[in-house]
C-alpha positions as CSV (number, residue, x, y, z in Angstrom):
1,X,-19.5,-9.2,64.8
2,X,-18.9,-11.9,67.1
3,X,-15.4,-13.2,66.0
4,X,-15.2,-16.3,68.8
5,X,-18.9,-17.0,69.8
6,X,-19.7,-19.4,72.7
7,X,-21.7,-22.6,71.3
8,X,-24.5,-24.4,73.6
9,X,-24.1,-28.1,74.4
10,X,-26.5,-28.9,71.1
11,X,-24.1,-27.5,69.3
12,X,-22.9,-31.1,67.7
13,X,-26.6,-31.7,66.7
14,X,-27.1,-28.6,64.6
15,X,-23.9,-30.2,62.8
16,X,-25.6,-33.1,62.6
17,X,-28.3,-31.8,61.1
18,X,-26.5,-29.1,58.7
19,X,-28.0,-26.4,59.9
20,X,-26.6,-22.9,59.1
21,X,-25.1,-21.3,61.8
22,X,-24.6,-17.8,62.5
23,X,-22.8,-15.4,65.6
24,X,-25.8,-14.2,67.8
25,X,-25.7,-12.3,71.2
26,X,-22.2,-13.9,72.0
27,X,-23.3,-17.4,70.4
28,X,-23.1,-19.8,67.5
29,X,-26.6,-20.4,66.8
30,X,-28.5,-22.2,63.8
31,X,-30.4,-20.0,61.9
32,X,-32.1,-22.4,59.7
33,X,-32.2,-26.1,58.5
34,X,-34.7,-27.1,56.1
35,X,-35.6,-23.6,55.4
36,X,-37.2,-20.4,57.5
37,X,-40.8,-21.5,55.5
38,X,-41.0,-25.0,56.0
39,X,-39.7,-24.9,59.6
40,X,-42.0,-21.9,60.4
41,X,-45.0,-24.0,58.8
42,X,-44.1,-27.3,60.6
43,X,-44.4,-24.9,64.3
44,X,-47.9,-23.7,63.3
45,X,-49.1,-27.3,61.5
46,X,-46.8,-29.7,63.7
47,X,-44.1,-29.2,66.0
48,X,-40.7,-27.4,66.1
49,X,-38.1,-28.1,68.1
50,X,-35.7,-24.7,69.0
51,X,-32.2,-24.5,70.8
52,X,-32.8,-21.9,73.2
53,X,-29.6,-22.3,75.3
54,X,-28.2,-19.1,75.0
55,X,-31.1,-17.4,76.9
56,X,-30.1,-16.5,80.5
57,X,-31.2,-17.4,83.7
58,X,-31.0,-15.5,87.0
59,X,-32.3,-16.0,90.3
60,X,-33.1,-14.2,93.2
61,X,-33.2,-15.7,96.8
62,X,-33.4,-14.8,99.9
63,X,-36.3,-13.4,102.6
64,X,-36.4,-10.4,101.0
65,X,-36.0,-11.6,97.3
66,X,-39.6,-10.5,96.6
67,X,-39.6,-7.2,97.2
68,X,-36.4,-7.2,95.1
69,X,-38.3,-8.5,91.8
70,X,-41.3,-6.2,92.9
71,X,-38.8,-3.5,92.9
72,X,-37.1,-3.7,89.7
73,X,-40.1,-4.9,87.6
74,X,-43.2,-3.7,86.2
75,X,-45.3,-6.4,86.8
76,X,-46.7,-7.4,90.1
77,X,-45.0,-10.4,91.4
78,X,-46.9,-10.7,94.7
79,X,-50.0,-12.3,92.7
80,X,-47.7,-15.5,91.6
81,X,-47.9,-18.8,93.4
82,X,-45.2,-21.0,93.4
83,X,-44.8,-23.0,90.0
84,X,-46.5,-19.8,88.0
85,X,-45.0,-18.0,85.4
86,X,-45.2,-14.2,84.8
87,X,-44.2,-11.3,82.1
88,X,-42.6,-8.6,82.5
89,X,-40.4,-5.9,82.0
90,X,-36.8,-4.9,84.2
91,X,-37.3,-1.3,84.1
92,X,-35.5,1.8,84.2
93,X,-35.7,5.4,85.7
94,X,-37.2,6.6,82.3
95,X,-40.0,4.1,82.1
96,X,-37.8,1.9,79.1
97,X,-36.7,-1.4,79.1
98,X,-33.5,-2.8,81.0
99,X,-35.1,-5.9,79.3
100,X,-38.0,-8.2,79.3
101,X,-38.0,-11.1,80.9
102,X,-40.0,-14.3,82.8
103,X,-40.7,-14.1,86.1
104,X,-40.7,-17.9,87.9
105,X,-41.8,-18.1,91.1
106,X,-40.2,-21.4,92.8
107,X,-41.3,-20.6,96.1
108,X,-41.6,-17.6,98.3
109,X,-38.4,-16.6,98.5
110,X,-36.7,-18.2,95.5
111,X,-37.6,-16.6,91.9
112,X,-35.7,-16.9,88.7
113,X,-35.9,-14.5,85.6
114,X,-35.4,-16.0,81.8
115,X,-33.9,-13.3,80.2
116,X,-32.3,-12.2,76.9
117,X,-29.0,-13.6,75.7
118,X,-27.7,-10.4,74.6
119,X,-28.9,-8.9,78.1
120,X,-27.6,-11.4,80.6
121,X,-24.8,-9.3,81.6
122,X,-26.3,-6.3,81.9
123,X,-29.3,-7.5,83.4
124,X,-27.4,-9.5,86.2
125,X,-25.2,-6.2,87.0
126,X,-28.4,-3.9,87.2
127,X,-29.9,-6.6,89.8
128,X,-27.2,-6.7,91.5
129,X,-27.4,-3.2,91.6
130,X,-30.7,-2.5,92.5
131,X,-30.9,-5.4,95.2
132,X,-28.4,-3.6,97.2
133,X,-27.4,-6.7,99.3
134,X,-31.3,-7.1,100.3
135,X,-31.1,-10.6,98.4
136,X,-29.1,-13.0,96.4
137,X,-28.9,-12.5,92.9
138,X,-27.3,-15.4,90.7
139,X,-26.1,-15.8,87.0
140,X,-27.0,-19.5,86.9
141,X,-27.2,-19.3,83.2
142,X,-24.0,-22.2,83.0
143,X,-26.2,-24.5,84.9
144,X,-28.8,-25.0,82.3
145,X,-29.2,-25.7,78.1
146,X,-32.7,-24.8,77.2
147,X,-34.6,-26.3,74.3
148,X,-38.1,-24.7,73.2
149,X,-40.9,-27.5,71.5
150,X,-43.7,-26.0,70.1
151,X,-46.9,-26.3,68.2
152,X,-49.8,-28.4,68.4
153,X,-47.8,-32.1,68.6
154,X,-45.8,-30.1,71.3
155,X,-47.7,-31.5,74.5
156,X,-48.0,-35.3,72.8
157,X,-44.3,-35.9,71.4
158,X,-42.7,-34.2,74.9
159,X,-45.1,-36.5,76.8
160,X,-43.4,-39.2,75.5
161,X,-40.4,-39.1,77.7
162,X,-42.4,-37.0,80.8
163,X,-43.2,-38.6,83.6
164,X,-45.7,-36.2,85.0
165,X,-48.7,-35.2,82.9
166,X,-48.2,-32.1,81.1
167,X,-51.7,-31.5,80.2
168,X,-52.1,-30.7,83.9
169,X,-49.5,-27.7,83.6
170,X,-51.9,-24.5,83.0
171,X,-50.7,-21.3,79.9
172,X,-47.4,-19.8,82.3
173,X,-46.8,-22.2,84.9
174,X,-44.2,-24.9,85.2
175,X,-43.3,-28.2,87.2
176,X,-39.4,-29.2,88.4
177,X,-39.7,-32.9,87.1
178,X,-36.8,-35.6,85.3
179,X,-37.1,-36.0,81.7
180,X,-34.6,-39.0,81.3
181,X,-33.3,-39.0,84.4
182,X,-32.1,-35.4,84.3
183,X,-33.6,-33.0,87.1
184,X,-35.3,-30.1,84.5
185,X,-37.8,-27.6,84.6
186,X,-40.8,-27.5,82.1
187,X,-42.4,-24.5,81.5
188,X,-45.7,-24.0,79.6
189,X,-45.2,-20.6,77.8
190,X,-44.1,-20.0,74.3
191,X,-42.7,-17.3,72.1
192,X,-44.2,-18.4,68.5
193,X,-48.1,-18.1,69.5
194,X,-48.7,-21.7,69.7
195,X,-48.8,-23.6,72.6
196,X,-45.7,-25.7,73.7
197,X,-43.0,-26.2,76.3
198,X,-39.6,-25.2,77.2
199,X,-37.5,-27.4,78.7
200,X,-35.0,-26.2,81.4
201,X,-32.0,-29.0,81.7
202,X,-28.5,-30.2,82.9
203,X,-25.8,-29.0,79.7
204,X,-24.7,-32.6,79.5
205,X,-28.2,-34.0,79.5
206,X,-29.3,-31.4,76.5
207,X,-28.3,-33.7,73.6
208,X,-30.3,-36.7,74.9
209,X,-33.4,-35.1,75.5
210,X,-33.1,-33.5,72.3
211,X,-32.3,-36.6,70.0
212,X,-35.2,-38.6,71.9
213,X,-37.7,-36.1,71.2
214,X,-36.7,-35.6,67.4
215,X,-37.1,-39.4,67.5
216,X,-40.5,-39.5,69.0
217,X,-41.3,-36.6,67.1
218,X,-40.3,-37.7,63.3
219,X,-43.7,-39.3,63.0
220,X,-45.5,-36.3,64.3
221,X,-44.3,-34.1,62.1
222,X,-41.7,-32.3,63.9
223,X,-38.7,-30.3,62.4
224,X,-35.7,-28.6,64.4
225,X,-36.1,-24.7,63.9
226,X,-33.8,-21.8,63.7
227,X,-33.2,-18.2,64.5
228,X,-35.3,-17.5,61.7
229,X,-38.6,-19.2,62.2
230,X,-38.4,-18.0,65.4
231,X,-38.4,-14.5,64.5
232,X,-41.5,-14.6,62.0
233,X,-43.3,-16.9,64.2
234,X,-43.1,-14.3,66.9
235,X,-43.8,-11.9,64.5
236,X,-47.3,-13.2,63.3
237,X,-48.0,-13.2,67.1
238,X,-46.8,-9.7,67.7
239,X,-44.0,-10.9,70.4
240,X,-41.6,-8.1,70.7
241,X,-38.0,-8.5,70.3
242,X,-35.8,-7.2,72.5
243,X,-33.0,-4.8,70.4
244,X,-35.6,-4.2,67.5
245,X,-39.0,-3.4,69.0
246,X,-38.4,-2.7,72.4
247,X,-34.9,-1.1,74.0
248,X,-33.7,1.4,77.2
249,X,-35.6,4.5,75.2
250,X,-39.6,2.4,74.3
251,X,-41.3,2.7,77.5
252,X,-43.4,-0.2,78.5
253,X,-47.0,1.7,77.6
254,X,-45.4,3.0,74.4
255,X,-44.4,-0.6,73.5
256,X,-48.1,-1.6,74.0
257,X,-47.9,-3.8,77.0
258,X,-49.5,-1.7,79.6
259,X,-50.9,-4.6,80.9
260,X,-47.8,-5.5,82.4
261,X,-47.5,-2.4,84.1
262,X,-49.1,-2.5,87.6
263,X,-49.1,1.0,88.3
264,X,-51.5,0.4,91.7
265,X,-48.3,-1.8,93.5
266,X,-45.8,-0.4,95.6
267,X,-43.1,2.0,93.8
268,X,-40.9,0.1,91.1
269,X,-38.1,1.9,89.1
270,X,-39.4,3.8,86.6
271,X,-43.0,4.2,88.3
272,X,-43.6,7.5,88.6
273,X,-42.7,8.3,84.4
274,X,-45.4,5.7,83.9
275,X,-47.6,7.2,85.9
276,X,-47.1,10.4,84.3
277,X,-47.5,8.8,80.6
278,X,-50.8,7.1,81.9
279,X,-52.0,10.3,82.5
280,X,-51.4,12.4,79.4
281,X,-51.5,10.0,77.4
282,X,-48.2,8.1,75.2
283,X,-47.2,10.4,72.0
284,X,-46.3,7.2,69.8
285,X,-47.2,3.4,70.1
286,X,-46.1,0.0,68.6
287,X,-48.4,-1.1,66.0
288,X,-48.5,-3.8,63.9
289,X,-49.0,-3.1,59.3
290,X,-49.4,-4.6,56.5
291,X,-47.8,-3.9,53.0
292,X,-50.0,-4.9,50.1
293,X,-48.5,-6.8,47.5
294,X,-45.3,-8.4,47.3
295,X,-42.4,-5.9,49.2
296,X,-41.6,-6.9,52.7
297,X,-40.6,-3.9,54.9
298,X,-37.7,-4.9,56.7
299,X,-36.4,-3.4,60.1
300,X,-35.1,0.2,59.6
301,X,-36.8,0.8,57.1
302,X,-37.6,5.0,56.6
303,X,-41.8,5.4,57.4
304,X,-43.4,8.8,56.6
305,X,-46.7,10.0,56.4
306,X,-47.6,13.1,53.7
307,X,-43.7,12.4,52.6
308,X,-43.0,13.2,56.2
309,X,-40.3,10.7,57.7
310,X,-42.2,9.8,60.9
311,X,-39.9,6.3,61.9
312,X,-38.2,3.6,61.1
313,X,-39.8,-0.3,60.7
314,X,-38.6,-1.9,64.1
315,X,-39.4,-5.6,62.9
316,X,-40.9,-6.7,59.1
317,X,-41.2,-9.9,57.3
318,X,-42.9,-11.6,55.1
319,X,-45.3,-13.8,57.2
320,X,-44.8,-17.5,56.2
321,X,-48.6,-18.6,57.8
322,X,-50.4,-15.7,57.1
323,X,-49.0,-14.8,53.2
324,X,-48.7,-11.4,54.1
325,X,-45.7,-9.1,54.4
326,X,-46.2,-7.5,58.0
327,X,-44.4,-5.3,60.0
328,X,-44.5,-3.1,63.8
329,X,-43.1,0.6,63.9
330,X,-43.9,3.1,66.7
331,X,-46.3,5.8,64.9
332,X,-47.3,8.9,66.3
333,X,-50.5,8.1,68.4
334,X,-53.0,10.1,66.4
335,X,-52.5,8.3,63.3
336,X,-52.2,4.6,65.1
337,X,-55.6,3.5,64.8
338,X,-56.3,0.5,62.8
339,X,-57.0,1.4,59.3
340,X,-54.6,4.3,59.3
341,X,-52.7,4.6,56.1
342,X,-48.8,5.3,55.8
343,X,-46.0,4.9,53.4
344,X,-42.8,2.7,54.0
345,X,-39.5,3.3,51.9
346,X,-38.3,0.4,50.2
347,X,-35.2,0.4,48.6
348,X,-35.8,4.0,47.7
349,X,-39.2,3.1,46.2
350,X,-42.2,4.0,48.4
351,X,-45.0,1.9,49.2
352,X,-48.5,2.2,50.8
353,X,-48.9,0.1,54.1
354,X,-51.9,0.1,56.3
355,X,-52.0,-0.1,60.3
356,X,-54.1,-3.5,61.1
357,X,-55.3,-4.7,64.5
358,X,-53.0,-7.5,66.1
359,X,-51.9,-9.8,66.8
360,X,-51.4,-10.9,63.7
361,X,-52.0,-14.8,64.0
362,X,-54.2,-16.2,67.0
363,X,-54.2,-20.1,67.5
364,X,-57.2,-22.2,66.8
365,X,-59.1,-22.1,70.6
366,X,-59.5,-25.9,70.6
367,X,-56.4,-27.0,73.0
368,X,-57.6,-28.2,76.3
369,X,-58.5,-26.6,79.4
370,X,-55.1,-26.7,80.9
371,X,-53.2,-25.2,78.0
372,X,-56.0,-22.1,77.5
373,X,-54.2,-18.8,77.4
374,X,-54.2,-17.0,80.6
375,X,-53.6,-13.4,78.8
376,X,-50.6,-13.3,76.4
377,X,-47.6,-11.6,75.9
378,X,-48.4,-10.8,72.7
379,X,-52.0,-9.7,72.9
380,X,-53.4,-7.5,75.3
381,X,-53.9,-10.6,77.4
382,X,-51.4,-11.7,79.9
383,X,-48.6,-13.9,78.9
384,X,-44.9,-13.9,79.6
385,X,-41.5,-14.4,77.8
């Protein structure tokens, strides 16, 4: 347990808004306000508003800073202009995650990576690593508070203090713009399978942009949300989570995101294990269940088939949107299929669940042109964390 955790600059207006807080990754974070329901609801319905400040960000500069990220990731970073957005995975040797992370292209030899907040460290050492002096690789994590607003009043309450028009910004790109005077990135991705922005911004500009849009936003609908929502939001949407679904031992086709794994690019760490598990074929895969009835199967949770112990849950909750208690566990790939039947332990007590195709939750398709999904994260498509 995290006995002095580091608090982002909106830490005064979670206090402000009595929200619960709670040690994460290193930090003091809220983990719910109104309530994980209401907040989840208001993201899906509305618009939530999410402190996101203890995410990391690293960049890598230099002439030869792109065949750095091609290098260490499993995606192929030659394909992104500058201003787009990408998914992808820092590999290791064995084909499993260093971590998963966003690829921003800011110009041809200037890239930053959003990673995890429990994973900054790490990652920034294994760049540093694997860059072997070729380009320069900065923790610029200090230099920005990040706030996440999402949902379908996202694009028309952040537009309120914008002064470009996001509607233009396309699913995984972003623009370097002011948003009350403060020099920021906007970014058009999303981890809660709606559409919405994350906001890239000075530490001592976070609070103002944050009170301003909570104004704009009262009337809209929106509602700060914690830890929580953002963990069964993701969840409907089949997002993995870095510690629980995916870790150094899931490789990246076992995790079922081979399509961020560009196997035809030049050689990236962990390439030729891929290759390999292409080939023959993955022995288990992530799949998303469902448990009938009122039990949630939580993460950790024993799985067996024919009283066999097979797993462990890696995420489960009960899904706020859908009314449904879902789940993802890696399953041994002959019985992955959609439709295949298992048992999960609950509190000693066995219950039936049922593998189900995902993602769970898909948005309604009527957002405009701009904001349509280029593939997502979450889906087979092509999105990005």
């Amino acid at each position: 347990m995290d006995t002095n955790p580091e608090k982002t600059p909106l830490h005064g207006e979670h206090l402000r808004l009595s929200a619960r807080m709670v040690p994460f990754a290193g930090w003091e974070m809220p983990i719910q306000y109104s309530g994980v329901i209401a907040e989840h609801m208001a993201v899906r319905t509305a618009a939530g508003i999410f402190d996101v400040s203890h995410m990391g960000e690293i960049f890598i500069c230099g002439p030869k800073a792109l065949q750095v990220v091609q290098r260490t990731t499993t995606n192929d970073a030659s394909k992104l202009k500058p201003g787009q957005i990408q998914y992808s995975a820092l590999s290791n040797p064995r084909g499993g995650f260093v971590d998963d992370v966003l690829v921003h292209c800011l110009a041809e030899d200037q890239y930053f990576l959003c990673v995890n907040a429990s994973n900054t460290a790490k990652d920034f050492e294994w760049l540093c690593r694997q860059s072997g002096g070729e380009a320069e690789v900065e923790d610029a994590s200090r230099r920005y508070a990040q706030m996440a607003i999402q949902g379908p009043q996202a694009l028309s309450i952040l537009q309120t203090i914008a002064e470009v028009d996001l509607s233009a910004i396309r699913n995984y790109w972003f623009v370097q713009t002011r948003l009350l005077g403060a020099e920021t990135i906007v970014s058009r991705t999303g981890y809660t399978g709606e559409d919405g922005f994350e906001i890239y911004c000075p530490p001592d500009s976070a609070a103002g942009i944050w009170g301003r849009l909570m104004e704009a936003g009262k009337p809209k609908g929106l509602m700060p949300a914690g830890l929580a929502a953002r963990n069964t939001l993701r969840l409907e949407a089949k997002m993995t989570l870095y510690g629980n679904d995916i870790d150094d031992t899931t490789t990246v086709l076992e995790a079922d995101l081979g399509w961020i794994v560009k196997l035809e690019k030049p050689d990236f760490i962990g390439r030729e294990v891929l290759c390999r598990q292409k080939e023959e074929g993955v022995k288990r895969l992530l799949v998303g269940f469902e448990v009938p009835g009122r039990v949630a199967a939580r993460e950790h949770y024993p799985v067996r088939k024919d009283g066999k112990e097979i797993g462990t849950v890696a995420s489960g909750s009960y899904a706020p949107y859908l009314k449904k208690n879902i789940g993802l566990a890696y399953l041994p790939v002959e019985i992955a299929g959609p439709g295949t039947s298992f048992e999960v332990v609950v509190r000693d007590q066995v219950h039936a669940a049922q593998v189900v195709p995902t993602p769970f939750y898909k948005r309604p398709r009527h957002i405009s042109p701009a904001a349509a999904p280029s593939p997502s994260r979450s889906h087979g498509e092509k999105h990005i964390e």
